[in-house]
C-alpha positions as CSV (number, residue, x, y, z in Angstrom):
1,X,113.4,106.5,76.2
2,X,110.6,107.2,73.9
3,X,110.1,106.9,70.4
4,X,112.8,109.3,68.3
5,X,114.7,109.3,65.2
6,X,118.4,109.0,66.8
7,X,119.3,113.2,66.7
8,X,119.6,113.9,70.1
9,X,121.9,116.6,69.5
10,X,118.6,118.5,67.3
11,X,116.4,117.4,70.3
12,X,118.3,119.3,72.9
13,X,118.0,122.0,70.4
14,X,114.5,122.0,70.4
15,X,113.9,121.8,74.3
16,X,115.8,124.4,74.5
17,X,114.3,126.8,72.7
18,X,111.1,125.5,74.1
19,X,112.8,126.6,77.6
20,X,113.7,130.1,76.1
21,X,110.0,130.6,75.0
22,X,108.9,129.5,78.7
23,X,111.2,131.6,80.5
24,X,109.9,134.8,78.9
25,X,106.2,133.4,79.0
26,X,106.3,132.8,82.6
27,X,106.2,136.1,84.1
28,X,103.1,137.2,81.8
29,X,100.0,136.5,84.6
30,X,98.1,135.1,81.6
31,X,100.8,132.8,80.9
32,X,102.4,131.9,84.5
33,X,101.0,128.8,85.4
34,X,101.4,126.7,81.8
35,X,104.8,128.4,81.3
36,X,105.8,127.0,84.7
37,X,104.6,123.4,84.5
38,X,106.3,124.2,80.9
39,X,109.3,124.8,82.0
40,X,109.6,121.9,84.6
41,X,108.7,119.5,82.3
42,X,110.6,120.5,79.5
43,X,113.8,121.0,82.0
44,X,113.0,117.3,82.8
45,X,113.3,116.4,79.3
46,X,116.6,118.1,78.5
47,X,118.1,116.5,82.1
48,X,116.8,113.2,80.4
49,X,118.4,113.7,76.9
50,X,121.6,114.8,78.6
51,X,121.9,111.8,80.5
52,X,121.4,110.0,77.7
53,X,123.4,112.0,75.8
54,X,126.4,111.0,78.5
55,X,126.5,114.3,80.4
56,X,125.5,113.8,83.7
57,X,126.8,116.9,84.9
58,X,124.3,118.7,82.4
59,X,121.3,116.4,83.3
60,X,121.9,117.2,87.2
61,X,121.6,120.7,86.4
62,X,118.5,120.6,84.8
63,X,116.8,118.5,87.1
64,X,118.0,120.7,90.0
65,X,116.5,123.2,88.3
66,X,113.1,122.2,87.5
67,X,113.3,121.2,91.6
68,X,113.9,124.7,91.9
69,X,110.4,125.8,89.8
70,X,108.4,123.4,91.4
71,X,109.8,124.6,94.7
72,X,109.4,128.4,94.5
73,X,106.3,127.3,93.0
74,X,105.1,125.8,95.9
75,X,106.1,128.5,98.3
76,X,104.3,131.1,96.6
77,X,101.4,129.0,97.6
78,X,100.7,128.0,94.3
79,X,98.5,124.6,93.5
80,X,98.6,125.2,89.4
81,X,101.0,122.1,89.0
82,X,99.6,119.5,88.2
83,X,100.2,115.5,89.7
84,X,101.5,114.0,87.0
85,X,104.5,116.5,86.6
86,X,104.9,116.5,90.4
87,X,105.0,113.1,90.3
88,X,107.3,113.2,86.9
89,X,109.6,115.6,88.7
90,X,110.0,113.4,92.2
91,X,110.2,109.9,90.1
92,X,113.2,112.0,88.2
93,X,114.8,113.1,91.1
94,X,114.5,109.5,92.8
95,X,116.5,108.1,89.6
96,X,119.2,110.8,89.6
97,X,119.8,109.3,93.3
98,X,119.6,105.3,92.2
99,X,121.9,106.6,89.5
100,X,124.4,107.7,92.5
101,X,123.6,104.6,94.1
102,X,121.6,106.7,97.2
103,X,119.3,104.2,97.7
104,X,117.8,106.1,101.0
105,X,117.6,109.4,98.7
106,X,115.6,107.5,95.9
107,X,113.2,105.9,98.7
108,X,112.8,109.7,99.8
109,X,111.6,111.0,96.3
110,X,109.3,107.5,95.1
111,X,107.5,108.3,98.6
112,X,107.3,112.3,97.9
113,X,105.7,111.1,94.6
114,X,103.6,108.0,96.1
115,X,102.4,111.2,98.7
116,X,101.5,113.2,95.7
117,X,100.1,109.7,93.8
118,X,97.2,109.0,96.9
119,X,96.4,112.7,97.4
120,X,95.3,112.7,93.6
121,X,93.5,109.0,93.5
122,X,91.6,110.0,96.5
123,X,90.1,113.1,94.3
124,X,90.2,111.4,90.7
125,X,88.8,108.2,90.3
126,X,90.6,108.3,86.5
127,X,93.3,106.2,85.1
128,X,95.7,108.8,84.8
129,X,95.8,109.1,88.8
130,X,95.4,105.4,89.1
131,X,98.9,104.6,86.9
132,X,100.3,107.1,88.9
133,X,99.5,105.4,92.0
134,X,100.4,101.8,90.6
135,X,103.3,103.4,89.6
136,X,104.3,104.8,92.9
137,X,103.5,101.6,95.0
138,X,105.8,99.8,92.5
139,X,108.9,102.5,92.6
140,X,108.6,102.2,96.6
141,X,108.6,98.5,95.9
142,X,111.8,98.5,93.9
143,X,114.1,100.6,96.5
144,X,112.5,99.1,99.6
145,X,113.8,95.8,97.6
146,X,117.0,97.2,97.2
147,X,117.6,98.4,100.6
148,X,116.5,94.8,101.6
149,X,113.6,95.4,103.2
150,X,111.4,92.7,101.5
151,X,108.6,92.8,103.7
152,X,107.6,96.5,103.0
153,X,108.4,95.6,99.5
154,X,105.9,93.4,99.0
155,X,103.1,95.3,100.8
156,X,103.8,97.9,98.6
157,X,104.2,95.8,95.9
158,X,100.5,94.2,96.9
159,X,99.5,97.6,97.0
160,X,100.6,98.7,93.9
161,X,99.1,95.2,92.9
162,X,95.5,96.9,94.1
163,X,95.7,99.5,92.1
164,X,96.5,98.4,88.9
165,X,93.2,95.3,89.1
166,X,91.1,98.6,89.3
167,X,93.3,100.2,86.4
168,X,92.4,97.1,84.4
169,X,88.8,97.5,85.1
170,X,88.8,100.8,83.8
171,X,87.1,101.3,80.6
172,X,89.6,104.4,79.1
173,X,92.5,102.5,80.5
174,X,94.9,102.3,77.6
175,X,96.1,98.5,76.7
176,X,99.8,99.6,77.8
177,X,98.5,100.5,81.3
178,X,96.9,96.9,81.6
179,X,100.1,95.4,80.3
180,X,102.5,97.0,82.7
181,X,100.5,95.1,85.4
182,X,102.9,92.0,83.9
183,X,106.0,93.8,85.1
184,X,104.3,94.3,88.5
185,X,103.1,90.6,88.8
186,X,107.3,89.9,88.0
187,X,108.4,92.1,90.9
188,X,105.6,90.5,93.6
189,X,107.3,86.8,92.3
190,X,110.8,87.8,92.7
């Protein structure tokens, strides 16, 4: 889904080792918190590829376990993961369960990251957390459409509608950002 040369095969290869280097970084205090956010990412990645890559078995298993980081993560009461790969990691998760046709499950996940996504705008005035949020409102959107519930769609649609006029206003926002705002415009009209 991103710009690549066509060898997923020497990808996978290369996450991979990237995970190996992680896992034995991530018990070195020094190390602990990039190795972790790391190793969720990069598990991310490899559960991408394999899906991809037609093994969706594969791609469940590394999402699950980059669920699993972030989660042990959290229990230990640590706050060094960032937003964006919180929200990376629940956007993920809320596609694994469109992918299974969940539509309830997917809702679940888009609002875990819209939760994350408002939490961070509130804090961060920056473009990064406003994309987020647009992003967000517009995943929530997108289910609530599918379940048929087209009123809640559109308010978060509006909403996600909101957030990306200030996005557009911002002066680092990146011209992709202000053109994604088309796609959201599409949604609100449908």
């Amino acid at each position: 889904y991103r710009a690549n040369v066509g060898r997923g095969e020497e990808g996978l290869s290369q996450y991979r080792k990237a995970l190996r280097i992680y896992e034995r970084l991530v018990d070195d205090p020094k190390h602990a918190s990039r190795a972790t956010r790391g190793m969720i990412e990069t598990h991310l990645n490899v559960g991408q590829m394999e899906a991809v890559l037609g093994n969706p078995k594969a791609a469940a298993t590394h999402l699950q376990q980059a669920s699993e980081i972030a989660g042990k993560a959290s229990a230990l009461g640590r706050s060094d993961i960032p937003p964006s790969t919180q929200v990376n990691l629940y956007f993920r998760l809320g596609d694994a369960e469109y992918q299974q046709g969940n539509a309830d499950g997917e809702l679940a996940y888009y609002r875990k990251a819209l939760e994350v996504s408002e939490k961070w705008a509130s804090v961060d005035r920056g473009s990064e957390a406003l994309k987020n949020l647009r992003d967000c409102y517009q995943e929530v959107g997108a289910a609530q459409a599918r379940t048929g519930d087209l009123h809640s769609a559109r308010d978060s649609y509006q909403k996600a509608e909101e957030a990306a006029t200030k996005l557009s206003k911002k002066a680092d926002a990146a011209l992709g950002q202000r053109y994604d705002t088309i796609s959201l415009h599409n949604a609100l009209g449908d």
